[in-house]
C-alpha positions in Angstrom: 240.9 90.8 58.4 241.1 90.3 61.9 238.0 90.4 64.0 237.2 93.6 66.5 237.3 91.5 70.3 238.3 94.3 72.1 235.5 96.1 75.0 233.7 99.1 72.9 235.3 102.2 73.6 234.0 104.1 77.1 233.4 108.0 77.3 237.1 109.8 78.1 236.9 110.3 82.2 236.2 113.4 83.6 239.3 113.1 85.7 242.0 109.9 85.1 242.5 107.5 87.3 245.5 107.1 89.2 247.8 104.3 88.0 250.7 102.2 90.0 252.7 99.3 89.2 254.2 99.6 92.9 257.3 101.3 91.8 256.3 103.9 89.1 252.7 106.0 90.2 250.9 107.9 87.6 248.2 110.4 88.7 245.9 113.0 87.2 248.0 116.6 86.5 246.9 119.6 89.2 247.1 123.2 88.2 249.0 122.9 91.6 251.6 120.8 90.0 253.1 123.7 88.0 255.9 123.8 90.6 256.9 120.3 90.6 255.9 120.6 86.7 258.3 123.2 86.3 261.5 121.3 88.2 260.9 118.4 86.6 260.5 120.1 82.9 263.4 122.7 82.9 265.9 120.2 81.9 267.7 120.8 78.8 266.9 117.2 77.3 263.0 118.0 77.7 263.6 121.2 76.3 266.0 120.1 73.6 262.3 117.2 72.5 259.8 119.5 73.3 258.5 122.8 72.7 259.1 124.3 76.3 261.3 127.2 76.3 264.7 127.1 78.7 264.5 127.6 81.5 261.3 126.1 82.0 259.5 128.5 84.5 256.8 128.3 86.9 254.8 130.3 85.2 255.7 128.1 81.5 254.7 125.4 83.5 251.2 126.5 84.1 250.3 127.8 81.3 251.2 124.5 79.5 249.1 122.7 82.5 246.0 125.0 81.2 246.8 124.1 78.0 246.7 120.4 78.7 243.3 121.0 80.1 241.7 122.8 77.3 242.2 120.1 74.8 241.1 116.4 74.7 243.8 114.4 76.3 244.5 112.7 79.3 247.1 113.8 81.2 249.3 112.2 84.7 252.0 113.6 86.0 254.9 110.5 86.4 256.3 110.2 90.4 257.5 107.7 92.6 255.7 107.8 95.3 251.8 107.7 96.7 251.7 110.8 97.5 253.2 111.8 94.4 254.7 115.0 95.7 258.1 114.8 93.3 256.8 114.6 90.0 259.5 112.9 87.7 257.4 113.6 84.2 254.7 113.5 82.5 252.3 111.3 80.3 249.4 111.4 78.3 247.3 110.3 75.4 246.5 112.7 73.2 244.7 113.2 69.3 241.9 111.1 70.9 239.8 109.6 68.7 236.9 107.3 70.1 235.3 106.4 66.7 238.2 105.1 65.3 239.5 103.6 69.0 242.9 105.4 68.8 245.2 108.0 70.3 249.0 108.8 70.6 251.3 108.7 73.7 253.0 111.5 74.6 255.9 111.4 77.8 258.6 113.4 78.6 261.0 112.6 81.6 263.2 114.4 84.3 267.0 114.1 84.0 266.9 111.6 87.2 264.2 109.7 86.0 265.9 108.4 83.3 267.6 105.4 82.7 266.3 103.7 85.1 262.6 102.2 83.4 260.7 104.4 84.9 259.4 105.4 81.6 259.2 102.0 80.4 256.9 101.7 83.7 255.3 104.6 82.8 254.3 103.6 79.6 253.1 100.3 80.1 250.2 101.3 82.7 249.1 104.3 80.6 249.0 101.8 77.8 247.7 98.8 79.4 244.2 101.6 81.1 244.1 102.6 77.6 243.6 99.2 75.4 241.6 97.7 78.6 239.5 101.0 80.1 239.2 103.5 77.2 238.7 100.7 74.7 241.8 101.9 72.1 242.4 99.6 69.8 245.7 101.4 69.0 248.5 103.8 70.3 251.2 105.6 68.5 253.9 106.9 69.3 255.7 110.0 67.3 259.9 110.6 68.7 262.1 113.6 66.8 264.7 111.2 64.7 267.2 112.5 67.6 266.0 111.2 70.6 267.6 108.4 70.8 266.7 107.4 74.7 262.7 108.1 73.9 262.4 105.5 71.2 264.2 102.8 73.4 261.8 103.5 76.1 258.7 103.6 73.8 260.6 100.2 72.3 261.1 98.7 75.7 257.8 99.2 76.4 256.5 97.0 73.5 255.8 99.9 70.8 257.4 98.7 67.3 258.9 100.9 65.0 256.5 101.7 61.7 258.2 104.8 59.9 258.9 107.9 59.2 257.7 111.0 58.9 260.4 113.8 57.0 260.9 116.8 58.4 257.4 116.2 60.4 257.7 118.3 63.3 259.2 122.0 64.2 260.9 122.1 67.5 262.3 125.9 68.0 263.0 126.3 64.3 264.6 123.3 63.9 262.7 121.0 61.2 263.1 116.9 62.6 262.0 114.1 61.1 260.2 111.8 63.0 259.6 108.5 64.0 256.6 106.6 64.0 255.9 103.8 66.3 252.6 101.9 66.9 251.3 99.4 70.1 247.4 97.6 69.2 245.5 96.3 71.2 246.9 92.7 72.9 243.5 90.9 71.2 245.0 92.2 68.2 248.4 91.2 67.9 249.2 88.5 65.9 
C-alpha cells in the first residue's frame, strides 16, 4: 500500500484562482461570460459531446453558467489572453469529494481552440492546482467512446486510460459508452 504524502485536502475556494502557463489562462467563470460562453459553446463538436442544445444561445449559456454555480465544482472559463475577453472553453472539476481527496475533470473546447494544446495546457494547470492546492489525490476523466480528439488531449495531458463504462452516458438520446481515464497525485505515481 502506498503511503498518503500528499498536503491534506484545503476547503474548495470561494472563488478559483486564476491560472496561466503564459500561453493558455484559466480564470473563474462570470455570469457575464454567457456571451463569450455562448460563441465559444455553439459549435457542433461541443454540442455533438455535451448536452447543450444547437445552437447554443445566449440565454443556454447562462442558464448552464447558473447551473455551474449551484453545484459543487469549480469552474474557469479557458482564453488566451490576460484579460481573458475571448473565452476559447471551459474547465472544471466536478463530483468533488474532499474526504476521499478526489474529483473528475470536465473541458470542452471551441472549434479554433483545438488542435493546437491548448487543452492539453488547459488541463495540466487545472490538474497540477488541484493535486498541489485542493489536496486531490486523484482526477478522472470520463470521454463518450466517440470523441476521439478529447481522449488524446486528456492523454496528452498525462491521464491513462482505465476502462470502460457501457452505454454510461445519454447525450440527446443517444446511449455512449464511455471512457474512463484516471491522473493521481505525482507523490503517488509509481
Amino acid at each position: 500500500m502506498t503511503t498518503d504524502s500528499a498536503p491534506p485536502p484545503v476547503r474548495l475556494p470561494a472563488v478559483a484562482p486564476a491560472l496561466t502557463d503564459g500561453v493558455v489562462h484559466l480564470r473563474p467563470v462570470r455570469a457575464s461570460d454567457a456571451p463569450a460562453v455562448a460563441r465559444a459553446g455553439d459549435d457542433p463538436e461541443v454540442a455533438r459531446w455535451t448536452p447543450f442544445p444547437s445552437p447554443f444561445t445566449e440565454r443556454d449559456a447562462e442558464a448552464w453558467i447558473g447551473s455551474r454555480s449551484a453545484r459543487e465544482t469549480v469552474d474557469w472559463v479557458v482564453t488566451d489572453r490576460e484579460d481573458g475577453a475571448e473565452v476559447l472553453g471551459w474547465i472544471g472539476l466536478h463530483d468533488l469529494d474532499t474526504g476521499q481527496r478526489r474529483a473528475e475533470l470536465g473541458i470542452w473546447l471551441a472549434a479554433g481552440a483545438r488542435g493546437a494544446g491548448t487543452g492539453r495546457r488547459a488541463i495540466a494547470l487545472m490538474t497540477s492546482w488541484g493535486f498541489h492546492e485542493l489536496g486531490l489525490l486523484r482526477i478522472a476523466a470520463l470521454c463518450l467512446s466517440g470523441n476521439a480528439t478529447g481522449r488524446h488531449a486528456m492523454a496528452a495531458a498525462g491521464f491513462e486510460p482505465e476502462g470502460v463504462l457501457r452505454a454510461y452516458e445519454d447525450v440527446k438520446g443517444v446511449r455512449y459508452d464511455t471512457a474512463v481515464l484516471g491522473m493521481v497525485h505525482p507523490d503517488l505515481r509509481g
